[in-house]
C-alpha positions in Angstrom: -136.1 -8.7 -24.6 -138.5 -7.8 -27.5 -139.7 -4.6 -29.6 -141.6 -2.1 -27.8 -145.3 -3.0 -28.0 -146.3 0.7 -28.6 -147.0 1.2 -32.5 -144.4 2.8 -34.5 -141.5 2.4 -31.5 -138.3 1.3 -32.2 -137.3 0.9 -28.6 -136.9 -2.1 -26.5 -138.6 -3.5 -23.7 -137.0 -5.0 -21.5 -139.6 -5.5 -19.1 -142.9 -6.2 -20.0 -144.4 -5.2 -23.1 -143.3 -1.5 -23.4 -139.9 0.6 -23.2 -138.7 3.1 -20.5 -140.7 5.9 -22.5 -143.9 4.3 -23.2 -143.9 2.5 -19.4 -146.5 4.9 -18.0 -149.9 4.5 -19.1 -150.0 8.0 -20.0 -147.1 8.2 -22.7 -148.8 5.6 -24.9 -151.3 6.8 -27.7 -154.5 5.6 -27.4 -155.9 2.8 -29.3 -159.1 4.6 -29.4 -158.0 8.0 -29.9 -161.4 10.1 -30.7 -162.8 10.1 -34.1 -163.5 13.5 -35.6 -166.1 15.5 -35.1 -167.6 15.0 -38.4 -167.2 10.9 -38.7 -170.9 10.9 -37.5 -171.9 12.1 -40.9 -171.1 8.4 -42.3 -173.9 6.7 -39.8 -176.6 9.1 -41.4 -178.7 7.5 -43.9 -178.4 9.7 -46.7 -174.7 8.2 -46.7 -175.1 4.4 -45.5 -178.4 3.8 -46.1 -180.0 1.9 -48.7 -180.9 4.4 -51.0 -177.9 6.7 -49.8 -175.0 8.0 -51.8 -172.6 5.2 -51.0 -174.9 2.7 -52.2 -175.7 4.6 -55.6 -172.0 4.2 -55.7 -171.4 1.1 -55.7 -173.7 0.4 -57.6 -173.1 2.6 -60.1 -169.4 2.0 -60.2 -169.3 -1.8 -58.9 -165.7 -2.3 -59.7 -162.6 -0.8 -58.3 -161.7 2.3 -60.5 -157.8 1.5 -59.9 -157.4 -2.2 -60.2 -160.6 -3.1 -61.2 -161.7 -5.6 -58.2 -165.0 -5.9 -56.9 -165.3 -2.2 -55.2 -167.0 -2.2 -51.3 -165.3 0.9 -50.0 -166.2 4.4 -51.5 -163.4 7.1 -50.7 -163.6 10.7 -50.5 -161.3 12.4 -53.6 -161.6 16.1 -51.8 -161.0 16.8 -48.0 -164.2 17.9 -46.4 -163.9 16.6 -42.7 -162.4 20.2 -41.8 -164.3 22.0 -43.9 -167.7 20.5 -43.0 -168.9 20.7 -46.6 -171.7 18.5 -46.7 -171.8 19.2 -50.5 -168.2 17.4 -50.8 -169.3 14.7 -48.2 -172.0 14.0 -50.4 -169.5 13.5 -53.5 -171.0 16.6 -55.3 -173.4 17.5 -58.3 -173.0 13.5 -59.7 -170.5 12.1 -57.7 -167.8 13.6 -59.0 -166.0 13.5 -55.7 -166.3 9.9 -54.8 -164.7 7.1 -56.3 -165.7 3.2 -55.8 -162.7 1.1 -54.3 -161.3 -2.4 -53.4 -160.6 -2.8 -49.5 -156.7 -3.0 -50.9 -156.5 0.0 -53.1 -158.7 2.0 -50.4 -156.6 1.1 -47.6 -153.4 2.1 -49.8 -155.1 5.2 -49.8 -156.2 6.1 -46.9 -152.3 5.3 -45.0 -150.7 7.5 -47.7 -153.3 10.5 -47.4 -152.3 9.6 -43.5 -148.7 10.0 -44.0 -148.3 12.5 -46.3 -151.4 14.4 -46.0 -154.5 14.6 -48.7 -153.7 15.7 -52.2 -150.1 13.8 -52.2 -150.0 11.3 -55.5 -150.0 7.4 -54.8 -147.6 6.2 -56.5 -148.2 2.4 -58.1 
């Protein structure tokens, strides 16, 4: 017997890898569940590219503006996914919506905002 291998289940499997509920195929979540509609805004170049935003950035801001690590990650301070503001995306008159990150501190981030939703306070 062991934990059920579907993320976040506290059943057990007794067979296999998953539990009675997550057995069929079609009960499990999908490992590659699909992106949003707007996530093909971060492959343009005018966001990864060499002269794009996230590059100014970085470069601008090299180190992480909470812990002060090297920064590679550059995180969105306002929603704009559902909104489609490419003036947010773009992180505003100078930048003003972006902020320069560690991998750590972004990742923190990013679970909370998952969990509790954009806007919500990380707590230290």
């Amino acid at each position: 017997m062991k934990f059920c291998a579907e993320g976040g289940c506290p059943g057990i499997a007794t067979t296999g890898d998953f539990c009675e509920s997550h057995k069929e195929a079609t009960t499990r979540k999908t490992q590659n569940a699909p992106r949003h509609v707007q996530d093909k805004w971060y492959a343009l170049a005018a966001w990864k590219g060499p002269y794009g935003v996230r590059a100014y950035k970085l470069k601008r801001n090299p180190q992480c503006e909470i812990c002060g690590a090297a920064a590679q990650d550059v995180h969105h301070l306002r929603p704009w996914k559902d909104s489609a503001s490419w003036f947010v995306f773009m992180g505003g008159i100078d930048m003003e919506f972006l902020q320069s990150l560690c991998k750590r501190c972004h990742a923190r981030i990013t679970m909370n905002e998952f969990q509790f939703g954009p806007g919500k306070k990380l707590e230290r």
